[in-house]
Backbone and ligand atoms as CSV (ligand in chain L), in Angstrom:
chain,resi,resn,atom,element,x,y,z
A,1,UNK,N,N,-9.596,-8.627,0.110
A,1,UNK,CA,C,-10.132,-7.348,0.583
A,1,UNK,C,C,-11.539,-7.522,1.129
A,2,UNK,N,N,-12.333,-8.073,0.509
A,2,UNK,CA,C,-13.837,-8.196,0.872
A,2,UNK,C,C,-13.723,-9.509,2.670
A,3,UNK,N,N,-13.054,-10.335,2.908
A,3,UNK,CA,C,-13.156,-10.475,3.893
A,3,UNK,C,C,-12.819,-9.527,5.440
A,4,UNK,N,N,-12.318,-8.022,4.902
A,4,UNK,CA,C,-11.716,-7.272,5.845
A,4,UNK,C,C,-12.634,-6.831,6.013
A,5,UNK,N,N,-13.917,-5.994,5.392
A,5,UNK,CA,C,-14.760,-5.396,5.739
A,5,UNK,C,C,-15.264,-4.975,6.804
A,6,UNK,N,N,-15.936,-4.340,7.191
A,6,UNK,CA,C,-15.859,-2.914,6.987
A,6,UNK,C,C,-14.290,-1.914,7.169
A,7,UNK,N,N,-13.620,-3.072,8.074
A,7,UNK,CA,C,-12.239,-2.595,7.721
A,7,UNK,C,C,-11.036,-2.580,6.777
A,8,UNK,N,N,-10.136,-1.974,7.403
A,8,UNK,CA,C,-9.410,-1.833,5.454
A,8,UNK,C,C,-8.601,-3.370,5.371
A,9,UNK,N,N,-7.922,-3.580,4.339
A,9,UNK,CA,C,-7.481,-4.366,4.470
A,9,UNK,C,C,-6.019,-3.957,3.631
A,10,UNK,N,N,-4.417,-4.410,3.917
A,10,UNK,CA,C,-3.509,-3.905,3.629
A,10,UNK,C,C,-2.228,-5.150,3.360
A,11,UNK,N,N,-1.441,-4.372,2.779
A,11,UNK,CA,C,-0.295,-5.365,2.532
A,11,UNK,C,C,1.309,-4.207,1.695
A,12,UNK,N,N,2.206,-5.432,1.357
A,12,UNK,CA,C,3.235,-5.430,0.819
A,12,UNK,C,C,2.759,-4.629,-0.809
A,13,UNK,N,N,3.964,-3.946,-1.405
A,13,UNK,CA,C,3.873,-4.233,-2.423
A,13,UNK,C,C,4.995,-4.704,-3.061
A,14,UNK,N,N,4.899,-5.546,-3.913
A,14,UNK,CA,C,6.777,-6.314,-3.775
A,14,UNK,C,C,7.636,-6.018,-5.570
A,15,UNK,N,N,8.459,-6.033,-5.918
A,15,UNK,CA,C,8.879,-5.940,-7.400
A,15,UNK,C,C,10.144,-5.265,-7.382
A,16,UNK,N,N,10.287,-4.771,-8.488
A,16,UNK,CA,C,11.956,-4.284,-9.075
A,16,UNK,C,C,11.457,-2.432,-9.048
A,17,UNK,N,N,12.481,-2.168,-9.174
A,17,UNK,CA,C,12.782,-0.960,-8.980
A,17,UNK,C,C,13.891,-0.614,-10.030
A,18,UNK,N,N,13.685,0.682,-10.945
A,18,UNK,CA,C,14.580,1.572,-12.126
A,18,UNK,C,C,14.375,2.587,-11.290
A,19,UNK,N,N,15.218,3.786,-12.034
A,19,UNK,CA,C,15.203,4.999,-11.351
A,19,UNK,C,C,14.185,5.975,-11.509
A,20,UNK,N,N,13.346,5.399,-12.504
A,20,UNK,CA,C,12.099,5.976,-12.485
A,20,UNK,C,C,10.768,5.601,-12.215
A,21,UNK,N,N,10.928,3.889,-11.953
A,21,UNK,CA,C,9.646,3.414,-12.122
A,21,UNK,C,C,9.300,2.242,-10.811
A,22,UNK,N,N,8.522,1.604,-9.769
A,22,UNK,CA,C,8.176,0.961,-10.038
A,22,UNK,C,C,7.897,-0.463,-10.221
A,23,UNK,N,N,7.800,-1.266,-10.530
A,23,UNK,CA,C,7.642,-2.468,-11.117
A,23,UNK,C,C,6.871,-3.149,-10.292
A,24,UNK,N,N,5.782,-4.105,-9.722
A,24,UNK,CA,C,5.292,-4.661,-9.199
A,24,UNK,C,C,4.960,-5.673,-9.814
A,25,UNK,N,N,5.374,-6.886,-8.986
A,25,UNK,CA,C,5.520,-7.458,-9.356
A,25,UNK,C,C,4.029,-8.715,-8.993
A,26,UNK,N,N,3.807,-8.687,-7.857
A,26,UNK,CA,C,3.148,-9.409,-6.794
A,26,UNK,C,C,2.554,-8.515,-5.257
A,27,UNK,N,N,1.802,-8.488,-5.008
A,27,UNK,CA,C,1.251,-7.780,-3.636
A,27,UNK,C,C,1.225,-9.278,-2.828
A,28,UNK,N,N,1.513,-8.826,-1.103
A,28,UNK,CA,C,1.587,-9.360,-0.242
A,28,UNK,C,C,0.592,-9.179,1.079
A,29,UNK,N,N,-0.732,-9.663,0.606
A,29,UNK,CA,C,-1.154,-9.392,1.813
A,29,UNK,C,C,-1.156,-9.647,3.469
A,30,UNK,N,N,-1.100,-8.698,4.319
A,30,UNK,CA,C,-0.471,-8.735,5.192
A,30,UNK,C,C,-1.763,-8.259,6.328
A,31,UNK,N,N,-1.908,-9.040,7.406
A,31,UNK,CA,C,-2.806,-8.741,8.351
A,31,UNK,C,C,-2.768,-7.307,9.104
A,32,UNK,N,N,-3.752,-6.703,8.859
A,32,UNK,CA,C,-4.319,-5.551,9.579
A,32,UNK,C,C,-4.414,-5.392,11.345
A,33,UNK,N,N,-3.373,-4.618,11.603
A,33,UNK,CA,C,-3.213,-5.086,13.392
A,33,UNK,C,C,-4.600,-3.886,13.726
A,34,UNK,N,N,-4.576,-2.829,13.047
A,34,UNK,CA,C,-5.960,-1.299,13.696
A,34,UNK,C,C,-7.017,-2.150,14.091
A,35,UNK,N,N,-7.323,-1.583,15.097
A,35,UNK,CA,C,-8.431,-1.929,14.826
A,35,UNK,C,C,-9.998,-1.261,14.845
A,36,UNK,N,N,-9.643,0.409,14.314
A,36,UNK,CA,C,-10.586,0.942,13.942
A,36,UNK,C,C,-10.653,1.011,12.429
A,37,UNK,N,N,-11.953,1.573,11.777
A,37,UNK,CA,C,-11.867,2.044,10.819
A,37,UNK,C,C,-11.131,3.034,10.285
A,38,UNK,N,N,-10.515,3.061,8.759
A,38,UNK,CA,C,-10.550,4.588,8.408
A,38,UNK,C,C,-8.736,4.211,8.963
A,39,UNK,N,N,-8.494,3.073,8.940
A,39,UNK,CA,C,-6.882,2.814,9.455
A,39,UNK,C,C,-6.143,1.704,8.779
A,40,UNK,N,N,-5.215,1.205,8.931
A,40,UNK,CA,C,-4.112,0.195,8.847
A,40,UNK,C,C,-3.216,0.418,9.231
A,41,UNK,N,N,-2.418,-0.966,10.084
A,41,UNK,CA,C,-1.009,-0.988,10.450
A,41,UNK,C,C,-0.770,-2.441,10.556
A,42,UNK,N,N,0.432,-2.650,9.544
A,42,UNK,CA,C,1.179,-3.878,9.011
A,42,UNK,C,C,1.588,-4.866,10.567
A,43,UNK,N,N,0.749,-6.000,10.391
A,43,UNK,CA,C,1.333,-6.855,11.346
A,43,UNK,C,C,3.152,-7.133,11.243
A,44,UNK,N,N,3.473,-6.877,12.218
A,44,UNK,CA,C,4.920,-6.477,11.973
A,44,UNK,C,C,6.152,-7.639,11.715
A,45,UNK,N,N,5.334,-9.094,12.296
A,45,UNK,CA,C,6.232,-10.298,11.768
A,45,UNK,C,C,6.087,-10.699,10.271
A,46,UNK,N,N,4.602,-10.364,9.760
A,46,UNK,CA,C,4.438,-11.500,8.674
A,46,UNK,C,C,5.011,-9.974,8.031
A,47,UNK,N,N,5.106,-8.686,7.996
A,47,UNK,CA,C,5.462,-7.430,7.461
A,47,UNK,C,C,7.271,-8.158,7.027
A,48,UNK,N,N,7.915,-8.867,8.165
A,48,UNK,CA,C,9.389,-9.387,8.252
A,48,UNK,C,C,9.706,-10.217,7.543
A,49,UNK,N,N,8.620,-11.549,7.309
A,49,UNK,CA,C,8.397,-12.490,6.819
A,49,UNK,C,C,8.205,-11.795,5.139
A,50,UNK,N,N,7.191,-11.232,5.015
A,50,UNK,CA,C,7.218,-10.864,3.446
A,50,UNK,C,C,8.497,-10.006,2.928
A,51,UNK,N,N,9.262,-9.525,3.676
A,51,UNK,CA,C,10.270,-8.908,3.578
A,51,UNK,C,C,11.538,-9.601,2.905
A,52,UNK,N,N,11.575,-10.351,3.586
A,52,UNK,CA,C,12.466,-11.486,3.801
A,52,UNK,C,C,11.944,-12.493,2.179
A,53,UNK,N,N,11.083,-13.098,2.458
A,53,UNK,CA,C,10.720,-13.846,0.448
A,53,UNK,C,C,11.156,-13.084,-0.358
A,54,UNK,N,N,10.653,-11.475,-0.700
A,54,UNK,CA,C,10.705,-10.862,-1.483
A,54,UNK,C,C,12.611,-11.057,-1.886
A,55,UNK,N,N,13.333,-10.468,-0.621
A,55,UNK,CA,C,14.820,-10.652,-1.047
A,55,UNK,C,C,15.056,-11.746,-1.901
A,56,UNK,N,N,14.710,-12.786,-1.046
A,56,UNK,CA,C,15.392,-14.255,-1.667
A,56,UNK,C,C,14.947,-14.193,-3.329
A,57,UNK,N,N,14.138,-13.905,-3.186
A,57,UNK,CA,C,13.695,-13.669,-5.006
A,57,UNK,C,C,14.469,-12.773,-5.841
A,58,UNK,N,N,14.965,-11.765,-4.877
A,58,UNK,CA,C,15.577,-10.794,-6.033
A,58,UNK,C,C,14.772,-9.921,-6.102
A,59,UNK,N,N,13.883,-9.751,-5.260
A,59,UNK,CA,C,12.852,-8.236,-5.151
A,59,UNK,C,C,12.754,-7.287,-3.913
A,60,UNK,N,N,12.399,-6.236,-3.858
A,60,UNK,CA,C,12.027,-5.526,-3.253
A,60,UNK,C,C,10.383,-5.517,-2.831
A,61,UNK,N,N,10.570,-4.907,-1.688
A,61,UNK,CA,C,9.078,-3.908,-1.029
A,61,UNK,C,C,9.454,-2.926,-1.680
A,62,UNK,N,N,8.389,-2.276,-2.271
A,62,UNK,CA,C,8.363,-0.802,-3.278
A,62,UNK,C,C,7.576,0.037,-2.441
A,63,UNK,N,N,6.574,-0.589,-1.218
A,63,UNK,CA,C,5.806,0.237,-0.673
A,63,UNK,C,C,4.619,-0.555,-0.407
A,64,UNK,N,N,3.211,-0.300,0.146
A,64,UNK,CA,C,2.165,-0.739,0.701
A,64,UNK,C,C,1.103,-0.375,-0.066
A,65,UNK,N,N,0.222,-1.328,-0.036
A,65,UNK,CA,C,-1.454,-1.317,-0.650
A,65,UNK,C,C,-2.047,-0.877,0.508
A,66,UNK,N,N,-3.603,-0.663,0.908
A,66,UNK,CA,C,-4.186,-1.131,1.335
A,66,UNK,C,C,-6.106,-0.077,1.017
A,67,UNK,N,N,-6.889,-1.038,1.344
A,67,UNK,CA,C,-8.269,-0.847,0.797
A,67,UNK,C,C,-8.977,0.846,1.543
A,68,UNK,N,N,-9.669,1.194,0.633
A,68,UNK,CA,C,-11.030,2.345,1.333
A,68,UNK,C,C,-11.909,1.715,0.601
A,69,UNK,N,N,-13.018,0.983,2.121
A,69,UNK,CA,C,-14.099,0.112,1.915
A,69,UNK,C,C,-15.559,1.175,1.604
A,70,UNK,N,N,-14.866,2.294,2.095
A,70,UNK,CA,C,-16.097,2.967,2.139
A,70,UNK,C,C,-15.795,4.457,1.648
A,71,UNK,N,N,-14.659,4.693,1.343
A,71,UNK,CA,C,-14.350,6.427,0.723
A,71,UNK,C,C,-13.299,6.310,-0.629
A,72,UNK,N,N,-13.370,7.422,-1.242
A,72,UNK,CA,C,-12.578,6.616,-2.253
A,72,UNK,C,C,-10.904,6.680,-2.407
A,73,UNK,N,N,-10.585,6.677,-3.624
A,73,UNK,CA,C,-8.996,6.825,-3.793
A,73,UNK,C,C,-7.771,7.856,-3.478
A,74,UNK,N,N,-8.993,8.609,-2.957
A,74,UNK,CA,C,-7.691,10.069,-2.142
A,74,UNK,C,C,-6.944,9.407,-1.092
A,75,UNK,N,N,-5.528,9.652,-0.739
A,75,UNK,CA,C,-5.001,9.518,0.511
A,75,UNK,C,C,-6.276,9.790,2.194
A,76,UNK,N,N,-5.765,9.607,2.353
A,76,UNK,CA,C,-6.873,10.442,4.141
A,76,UNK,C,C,-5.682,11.268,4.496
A,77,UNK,N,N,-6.021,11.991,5.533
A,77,UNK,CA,C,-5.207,12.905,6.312
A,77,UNK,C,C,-3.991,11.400,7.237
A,78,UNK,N,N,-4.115,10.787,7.738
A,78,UNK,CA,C,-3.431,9.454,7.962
A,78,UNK,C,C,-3.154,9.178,7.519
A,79,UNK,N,N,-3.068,9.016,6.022
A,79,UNK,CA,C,-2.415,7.953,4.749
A,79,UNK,C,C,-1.297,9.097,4.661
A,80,UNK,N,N,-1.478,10.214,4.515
A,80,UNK,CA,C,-0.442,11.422,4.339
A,80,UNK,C,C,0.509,11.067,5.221
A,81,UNK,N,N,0.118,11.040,6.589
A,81,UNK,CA,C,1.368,11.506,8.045
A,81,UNK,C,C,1.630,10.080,8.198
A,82,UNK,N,N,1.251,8.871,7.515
A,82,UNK,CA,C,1.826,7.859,8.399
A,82,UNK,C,C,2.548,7.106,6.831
A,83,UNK,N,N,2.562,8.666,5.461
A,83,UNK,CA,C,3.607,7.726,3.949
A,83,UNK,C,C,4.853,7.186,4.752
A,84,UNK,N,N,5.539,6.497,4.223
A,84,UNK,CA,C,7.010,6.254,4.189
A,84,UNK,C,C,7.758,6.878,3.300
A,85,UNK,N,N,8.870,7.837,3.406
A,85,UNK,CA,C,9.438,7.779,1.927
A,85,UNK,C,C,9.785,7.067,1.066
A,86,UNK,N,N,9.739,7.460,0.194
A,86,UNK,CA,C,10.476,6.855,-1.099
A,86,UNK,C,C,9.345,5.261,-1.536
A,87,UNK,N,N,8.632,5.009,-0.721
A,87,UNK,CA,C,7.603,4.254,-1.102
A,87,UNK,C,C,6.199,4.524,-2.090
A,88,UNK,N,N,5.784,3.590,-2.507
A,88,UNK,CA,C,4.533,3.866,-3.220
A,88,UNK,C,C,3.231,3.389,-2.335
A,89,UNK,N,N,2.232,4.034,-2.315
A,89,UNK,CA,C,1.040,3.715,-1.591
A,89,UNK,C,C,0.076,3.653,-2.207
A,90,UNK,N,N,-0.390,2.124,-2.369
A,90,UNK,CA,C,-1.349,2.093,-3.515
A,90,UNK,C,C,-2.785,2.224,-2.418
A,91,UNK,N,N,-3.779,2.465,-3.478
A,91,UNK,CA,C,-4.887,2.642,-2.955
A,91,UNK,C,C,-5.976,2.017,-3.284
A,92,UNK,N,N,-6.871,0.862,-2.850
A,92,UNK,CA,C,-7.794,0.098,-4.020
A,92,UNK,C,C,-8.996,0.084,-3.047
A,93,UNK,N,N,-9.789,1.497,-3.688
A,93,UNK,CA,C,-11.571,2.108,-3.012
A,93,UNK,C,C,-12.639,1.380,-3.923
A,94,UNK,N,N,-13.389,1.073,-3.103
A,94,UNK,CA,C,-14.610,0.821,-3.659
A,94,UNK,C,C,-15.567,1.530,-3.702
A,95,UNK,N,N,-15.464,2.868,-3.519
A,95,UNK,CA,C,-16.434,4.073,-3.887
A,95,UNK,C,C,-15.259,5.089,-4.870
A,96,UNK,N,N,-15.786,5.677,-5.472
A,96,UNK,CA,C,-15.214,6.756,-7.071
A,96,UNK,C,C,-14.920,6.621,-8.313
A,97,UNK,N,N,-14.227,7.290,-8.861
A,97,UNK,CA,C,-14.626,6.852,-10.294
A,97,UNK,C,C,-12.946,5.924,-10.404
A,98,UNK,N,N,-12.152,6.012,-9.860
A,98,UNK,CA,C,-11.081,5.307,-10.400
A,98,UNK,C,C,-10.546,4.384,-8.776
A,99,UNK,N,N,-10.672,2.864,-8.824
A,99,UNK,CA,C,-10.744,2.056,-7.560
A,99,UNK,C,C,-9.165,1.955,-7.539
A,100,UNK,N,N,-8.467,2.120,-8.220
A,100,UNK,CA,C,-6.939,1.568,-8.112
A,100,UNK,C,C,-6.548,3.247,-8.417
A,101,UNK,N,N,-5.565,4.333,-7.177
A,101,UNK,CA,C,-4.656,5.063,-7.782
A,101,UNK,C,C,-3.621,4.938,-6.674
A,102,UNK,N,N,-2.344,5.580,-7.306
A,102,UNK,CA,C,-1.143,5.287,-6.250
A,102,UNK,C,C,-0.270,6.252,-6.010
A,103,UNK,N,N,0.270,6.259,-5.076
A,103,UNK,CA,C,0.697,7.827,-4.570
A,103,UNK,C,C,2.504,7.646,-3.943
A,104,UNK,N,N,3.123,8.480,-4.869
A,104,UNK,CA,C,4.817,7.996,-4.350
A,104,UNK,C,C,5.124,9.303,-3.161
A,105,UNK,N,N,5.613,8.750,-2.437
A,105,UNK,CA,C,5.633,9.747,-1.204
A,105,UNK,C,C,7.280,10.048,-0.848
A,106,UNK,N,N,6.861,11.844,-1.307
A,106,UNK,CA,C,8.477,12.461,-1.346
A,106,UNK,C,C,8.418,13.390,-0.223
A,107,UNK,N,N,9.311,13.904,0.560
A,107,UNK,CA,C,9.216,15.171,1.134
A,107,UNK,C,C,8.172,15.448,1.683
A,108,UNK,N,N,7.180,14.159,2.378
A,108,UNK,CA,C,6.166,14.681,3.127
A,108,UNK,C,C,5.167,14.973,2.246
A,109,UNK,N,N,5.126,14.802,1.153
A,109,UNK,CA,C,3.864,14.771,0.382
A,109,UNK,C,C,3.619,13.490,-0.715
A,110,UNK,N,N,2.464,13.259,-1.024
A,110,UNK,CA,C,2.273,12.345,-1.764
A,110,UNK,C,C,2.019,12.688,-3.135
A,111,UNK,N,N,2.700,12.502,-4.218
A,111,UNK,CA,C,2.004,12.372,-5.499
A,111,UNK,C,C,2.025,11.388,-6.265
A,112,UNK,N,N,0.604,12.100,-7.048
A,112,UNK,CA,C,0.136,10.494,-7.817
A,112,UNK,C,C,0.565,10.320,-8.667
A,113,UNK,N,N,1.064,8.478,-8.672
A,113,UNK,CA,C,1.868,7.951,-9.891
A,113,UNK,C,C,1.242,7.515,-10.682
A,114,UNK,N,N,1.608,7.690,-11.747
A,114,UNK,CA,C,0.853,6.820,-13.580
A,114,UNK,C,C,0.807,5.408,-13.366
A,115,UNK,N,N,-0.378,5.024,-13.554
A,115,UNK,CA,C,-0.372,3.123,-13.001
A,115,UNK,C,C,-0.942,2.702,-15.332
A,116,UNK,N,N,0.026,1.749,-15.007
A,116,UNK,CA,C,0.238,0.749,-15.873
A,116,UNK,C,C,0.862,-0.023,-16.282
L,1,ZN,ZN,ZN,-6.131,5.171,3.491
């Protein structure tokens, strides 16, 4: 993360999946194609490429990380319109009181999941 600076920096998140939870197993970081601030978008081969390991293992993509270098752990108005469903969107800020929260995105909205 600290070599992305001032931009965000983003990735995979890879693991098992129950019907309620989850599981992460390993994050995949994955090159940042934006190239403004206040953004991310998954380079789309190595996005294929991490796709692809994760199977052979017996895992899933559960959903995407990626950094706020400079605001904290809320979604942005962009993190909202560009969730995926049924994915988790983790969030790891270096400004607020909590640097790691994560947000499962249903129906066009995001809510936050219990991390532990
Ligand atoms: Zn964001």
């Amino acid at each position: 993360m600290e070599t992305a600076r001032p931009l965000e920096a983003c990735g995979l998140l890879i693991g098992t999946m129950t019907s309620s939870e989850h599981v992460v197993i390993r994050i995949a970081p994955i090159e940042n194609l934006a190239s403004g601030e206040g953004a991310f978008e998954l380079e789309p081969s190595a996005w294929h490429r991490a796709e692809l390991a994760a199977r052979e293992e017996g895992l899933a993509v559960l959903g995407v990380w990626h950094s706020h270098p400079k605001t904290s752990a809320e979604p942005s108005a962009r993190d909202l319109t560009g969730a995926q469903a049924g994915w988790s969107h983790l969030i790891c800020a270096a400004k607020g009181e909590s640097a790691f929260r994560s947000y499962y995105s249903l129906a066009g909205e995001l809510l936050e999941q219990e991390l532990h």
